[in-house]
C-alpha positions in Angstrom: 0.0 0.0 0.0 1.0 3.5 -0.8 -0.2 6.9 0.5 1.0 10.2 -1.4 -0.2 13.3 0.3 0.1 16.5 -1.9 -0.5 19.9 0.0 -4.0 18.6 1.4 -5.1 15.5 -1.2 -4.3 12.0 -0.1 -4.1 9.3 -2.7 -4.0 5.6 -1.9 -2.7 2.9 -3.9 -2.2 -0.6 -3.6 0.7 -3.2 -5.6 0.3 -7.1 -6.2 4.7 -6.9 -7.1 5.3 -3.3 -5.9 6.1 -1.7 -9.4 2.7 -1.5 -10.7 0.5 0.7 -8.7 -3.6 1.1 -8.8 -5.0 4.0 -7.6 -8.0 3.6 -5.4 -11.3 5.2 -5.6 -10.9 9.3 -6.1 -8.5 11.2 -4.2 -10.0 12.4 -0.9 -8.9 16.0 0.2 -8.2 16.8 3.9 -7.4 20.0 5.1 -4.3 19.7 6.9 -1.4 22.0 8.8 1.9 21.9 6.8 4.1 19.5 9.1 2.4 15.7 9.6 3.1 13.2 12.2 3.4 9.7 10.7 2.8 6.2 12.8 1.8 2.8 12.4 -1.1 1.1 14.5 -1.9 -2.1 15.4 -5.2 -3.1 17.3 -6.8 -6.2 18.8 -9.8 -5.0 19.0 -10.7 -7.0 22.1 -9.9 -4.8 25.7 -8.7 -8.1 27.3 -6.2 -8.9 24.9 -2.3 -7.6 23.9 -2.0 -8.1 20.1 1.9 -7.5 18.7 2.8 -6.8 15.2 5.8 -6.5 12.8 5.8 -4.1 10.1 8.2 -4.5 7.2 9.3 -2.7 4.1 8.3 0.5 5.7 9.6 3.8 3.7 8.5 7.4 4.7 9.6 10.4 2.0 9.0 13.7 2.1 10.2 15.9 -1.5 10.3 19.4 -1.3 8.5 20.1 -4.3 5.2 18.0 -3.6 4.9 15.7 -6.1 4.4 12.1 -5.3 6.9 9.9 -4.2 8.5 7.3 -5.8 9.5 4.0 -3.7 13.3 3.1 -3.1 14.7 -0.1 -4.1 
């Protein structure tokens, strides 16, 4: 899965191989301050319960000029 955000649109797309991308749906705009806080979240949606994940292949890029980014190989 990617997420591009360019000044305050969000675009999400997903990858079966990670070169060819597919947008989904229409790009969803979100008024938004300037600087962004990024995070991964994991849940198990039971109270009672501790649930532990392990996120791989995680890349975060930030380019000056707002266009979308490309992934790093």
């Amino acid at each position: 899965m990617r997420l591009t955000r360019t000044n305050n649109v969000f675009r999400a797309y997903l990858s079966p191989d990670g070169i060819t991308w597919n947008e989904l749906d229409n790009p969803l705009t979100i008024p938004m301050a300037p600087t962004v806080y990024v995070g991964l979240v994991v849940c198990a949606h039971n109270n009672g319960l501790r649930c532990t994940a392990v996120f791989d292949n995680v890349y975060i890029s930030s380019i000056i000029n707002h266009t979308a980014p490309t992934l790093a190989r």
